[in-house]
C-alpha positions, -999 to 999 in steps of 0.1 A, spaced: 3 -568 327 8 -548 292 43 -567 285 20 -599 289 -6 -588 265 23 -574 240 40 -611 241 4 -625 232 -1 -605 205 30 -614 194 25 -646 194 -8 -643 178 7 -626 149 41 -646 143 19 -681 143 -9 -669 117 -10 -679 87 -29 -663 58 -33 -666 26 -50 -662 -13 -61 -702 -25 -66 -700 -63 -73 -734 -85 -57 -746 -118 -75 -760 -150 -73 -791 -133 -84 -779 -99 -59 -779 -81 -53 -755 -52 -25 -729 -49 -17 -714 -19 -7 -670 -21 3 -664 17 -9 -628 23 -10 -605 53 -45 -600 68 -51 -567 58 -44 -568 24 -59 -602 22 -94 -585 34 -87 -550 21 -107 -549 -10 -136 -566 11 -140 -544 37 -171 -529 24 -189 -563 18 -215 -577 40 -210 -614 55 -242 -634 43 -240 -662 59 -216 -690 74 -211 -728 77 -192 -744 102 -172 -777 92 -162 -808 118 -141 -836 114 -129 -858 143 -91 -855 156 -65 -888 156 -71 -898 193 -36 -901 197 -33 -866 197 -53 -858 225 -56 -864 262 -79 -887 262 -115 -875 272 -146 -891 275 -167 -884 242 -177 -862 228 -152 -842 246 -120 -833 228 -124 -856 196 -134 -827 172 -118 -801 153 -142 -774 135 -137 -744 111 -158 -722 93 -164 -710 58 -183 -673 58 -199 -661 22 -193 -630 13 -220 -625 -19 -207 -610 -50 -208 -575 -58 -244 -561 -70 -254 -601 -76 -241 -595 -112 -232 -632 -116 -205 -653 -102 -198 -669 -68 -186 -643 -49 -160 -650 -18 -158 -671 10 -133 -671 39 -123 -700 57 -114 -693 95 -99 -717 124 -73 -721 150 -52 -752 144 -34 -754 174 -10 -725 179 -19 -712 149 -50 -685 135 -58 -699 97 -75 -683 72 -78 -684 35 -97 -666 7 -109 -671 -24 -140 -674 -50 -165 -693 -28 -166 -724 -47 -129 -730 -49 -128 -724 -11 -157 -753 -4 -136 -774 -25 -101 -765 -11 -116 -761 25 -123 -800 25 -95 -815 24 -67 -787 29 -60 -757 56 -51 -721 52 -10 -735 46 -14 -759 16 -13 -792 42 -41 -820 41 -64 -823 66 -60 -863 65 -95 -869 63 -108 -901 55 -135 -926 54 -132 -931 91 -129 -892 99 -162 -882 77 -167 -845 72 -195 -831 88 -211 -797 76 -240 -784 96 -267 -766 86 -261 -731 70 -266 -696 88 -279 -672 69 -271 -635 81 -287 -600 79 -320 -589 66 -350 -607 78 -324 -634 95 -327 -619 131 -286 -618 131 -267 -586 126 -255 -576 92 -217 -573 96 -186 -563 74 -160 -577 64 -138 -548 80 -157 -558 112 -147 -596 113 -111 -577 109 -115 -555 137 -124 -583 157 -97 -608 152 -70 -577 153 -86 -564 181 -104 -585 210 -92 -617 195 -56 -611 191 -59 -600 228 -71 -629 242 -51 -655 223 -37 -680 245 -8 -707 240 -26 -739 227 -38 -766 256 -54 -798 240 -69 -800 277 -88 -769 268 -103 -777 236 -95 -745 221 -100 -749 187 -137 -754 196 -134 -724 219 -129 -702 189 -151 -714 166 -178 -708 198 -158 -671 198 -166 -667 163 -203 -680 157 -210 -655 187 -194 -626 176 -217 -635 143 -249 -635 160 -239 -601 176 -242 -620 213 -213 -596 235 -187 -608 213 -158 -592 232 -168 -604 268 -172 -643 253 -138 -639 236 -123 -629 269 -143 -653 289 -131 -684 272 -98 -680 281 -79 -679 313 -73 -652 327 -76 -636 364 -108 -631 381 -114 -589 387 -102 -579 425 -85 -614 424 -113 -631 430 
C-alpha cells in the first residue's frame, strides 16, 4: 500500500506545474516556472481573503459524452492574498486547478493574475476561450473576520496540497470529472468543512475492512 501512495506522489509532483506570471509594458504575460515552496515561501505568513472560482465549458469532443450539465465544465480558482499592512497596491493572487494530469498554479500581483488567469494557464498555453465558450466568474467569497469562514495561511493551503492532496491524487478519468472534484476539494478545505476526509472521499480508493 505505501509503494502505491509513493508512485502517486510521484506522479503528483513530476505533472505540476508552477510558476511566477509577470506582465510587460504592453501587458503581456511571462511565465517564471518555480517550485511550490519557493513560489509560496515569502507568503506563508499572509492570510487568504477571499477567492473566486472561474468556469468555462470544455470542447465536447473531449469528453465522454454526458448528459448536461455533467462533464461540459472546467473550473479554477483565483485566491487574494491582500497586501502587506494595506499600504497600497494590489497585493497577490494565486491561481489553482487540475488540468487533466496536471496540478497548476501561478502567482503574481492580483491584477495581472485576473488578467492572465482569463485566457492563459499556470504553463503559458491559451485556454481557447471564445465567444461560444464564455467565461463565467461567480460571485466572490470573502474569508476570515466577520465572514463565518476560517481565516487561513498561505503556508496552510501549502500544507494542504503537499500533504492530503498530493496523497490522494489520482490518474486523470474524464468519466470522473476530476477537475470539478478538486475545485469541490479546494472550496471545502476553504470553508474549513473536514478538508482531509473530502479530499480522500472524492477519489477511489478502497472501502475500510474491504467493504
Amino acid at each position: 500500500m505505501q509503494q502505491g501512495g509513493d508512485q502517486q506522489q510521484l506522479d503528483f509532483w513530476s505533472s505540476s506545474i508552477f510558476a511566477r506570471v509577470d506582465t510587460d509594458s504592453l501587458g503581456k504575460g511571462h511565465w517564471t516556472p518555480s517550485n511550490l515552496s519557493d513560489l509560496l515561501g515569502d507568503l506563508s505568513s499572509h492570510v487568504i481573503e477571499g477567492f473566486t472560482e472561474y468556469r468555462y465549458p470544455f470542447g465536447t469532443t473531449r469528453l465522454i459524452p454526458l448528459p448536461p450539465p455533467l462533464g461540459m465544465q472546467h473550473s479554477f480558482v483565483i485566491l487574494e492574498i491582500p497586501p502587506v499592512g494595506r499600504a497600497g497596491g494590489f497585493g497577490h493572487g494565486i491561481c489553482i486547478e487540475r488540468f487533466e494530469n496536471s496540478l497548476e498554479l501561478m502567482l503574481g500581483e492580483l491584477n495581472v493574475i485576473r488578467n492572465v488567469a482569463a485566457g492563459y494557464r499556470a504553463n503559458g498555453k491559451s485556454r481557447s476561450i471564445d465567444a461560444d465558450r464564455a467565461l463565467e466568474e461567480t460571485p466572490r467569497v470573502a474569508m476570515g473576520g466577520s465572514t463565518g469562514l476560517p481565516t487561513t495561511k498561505v503556508s496552510e493551503l501549502l500544507a494542504w496540497i503537499t500533504g492530503p492532496l498530493a496523497s490522494a491524487w489520482q490518474p486523470y478519468d474524464y468519466s470522473l470529472l476530476l477537475c470539478q472534484h478538486f475545485t469541490a476539494d479546494l472550496i471545502s478545505f476553504l470553508r474549513g468543512e473536514e478538508p482531509e476526509m473530502r479530499v480522500y472521499s472524492l477519489h477511489s480508493r478502497p472501502l475500510p475492512g474491504g467493504l
